[in-house]
N, C-alpha and C positions, 0 to 999 in steps of 0.2 A: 543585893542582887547576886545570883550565888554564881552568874558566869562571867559577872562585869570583870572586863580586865583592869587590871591599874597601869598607867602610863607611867611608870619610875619614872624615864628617862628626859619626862617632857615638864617636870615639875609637879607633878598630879601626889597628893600624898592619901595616903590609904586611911581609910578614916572606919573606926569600930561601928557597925551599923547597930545600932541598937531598937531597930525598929518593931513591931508590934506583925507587921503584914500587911499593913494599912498604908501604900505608897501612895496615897494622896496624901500625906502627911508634907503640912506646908515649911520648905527648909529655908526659904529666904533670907533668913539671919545667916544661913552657913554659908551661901554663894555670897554674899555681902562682904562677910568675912574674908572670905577668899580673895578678893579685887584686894581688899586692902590690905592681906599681906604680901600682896604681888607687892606693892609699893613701897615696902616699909624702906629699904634704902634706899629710894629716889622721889623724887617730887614727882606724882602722877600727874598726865596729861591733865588738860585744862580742862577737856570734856569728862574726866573722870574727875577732878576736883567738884566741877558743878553739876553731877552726877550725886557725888556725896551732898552739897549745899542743898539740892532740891529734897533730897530724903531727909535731911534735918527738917525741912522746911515742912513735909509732911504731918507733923504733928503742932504745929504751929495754928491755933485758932484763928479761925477770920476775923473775931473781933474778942472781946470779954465777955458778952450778953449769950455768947451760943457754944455748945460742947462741936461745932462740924470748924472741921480744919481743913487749910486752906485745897488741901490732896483732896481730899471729899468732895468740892465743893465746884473744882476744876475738874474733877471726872465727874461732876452729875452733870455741870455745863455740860458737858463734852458730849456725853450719852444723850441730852435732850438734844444738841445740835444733830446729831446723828438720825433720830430715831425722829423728830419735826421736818427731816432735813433745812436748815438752817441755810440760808445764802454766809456766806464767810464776814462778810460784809456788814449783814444782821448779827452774826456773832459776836464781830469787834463791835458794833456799837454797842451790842452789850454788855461786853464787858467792860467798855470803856464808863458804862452809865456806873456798873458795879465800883469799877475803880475812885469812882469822884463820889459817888454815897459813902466809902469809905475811907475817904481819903481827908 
């Protein structure tokens, strides 16, 4: 971005853009990145510890038998609750059903 300022003085480090022009380009590995050098000398908050458990967690299959992982599978719930609108109530019973077929 050729007007973006950089904030020296706030921790912000200037980083070579190497981009193409194509600013949908998805950078999510680099703001990841960035929480956790914010922490590298201290033990990050607890919401950011289980911030990083849940993104490991993301790639973590529902079961052996299927390629959809557990992030998949908790956002398609989520989207049919949405989009069925779901009572909350309907929701946890089902996923409590999901939890005991798997469990």
């Amino acid at each position: 971005m050729p007007e973006y300022l950089v904030w020296h003085e706030h921790g912000e480090l200037e980083h070579a853009s190497e981009s193409d022009g194509n600013d949908d380009e998805d950078r999510m590995d680099e703001m990841i990145a960035d929480v956790g050098r914010e922490y590298e000398k201290e033990s990050p908050p607890e919401e950011v510890q289980k911030f990083f458990r849940l993104l490991a967690a993301s790639d973590e299959k529902v079961h052996e038998g299927t390629n959809v992982t557990v992030l998949q599978a908790v956002t398609r719930l989520m989207a049919m609750k949405s989009k069925y609108n779901f009572a909350n109530n309907c929701y946890n019973g089902i996923l409590k059903l999901i939890i005991e077929l798997n469990g």
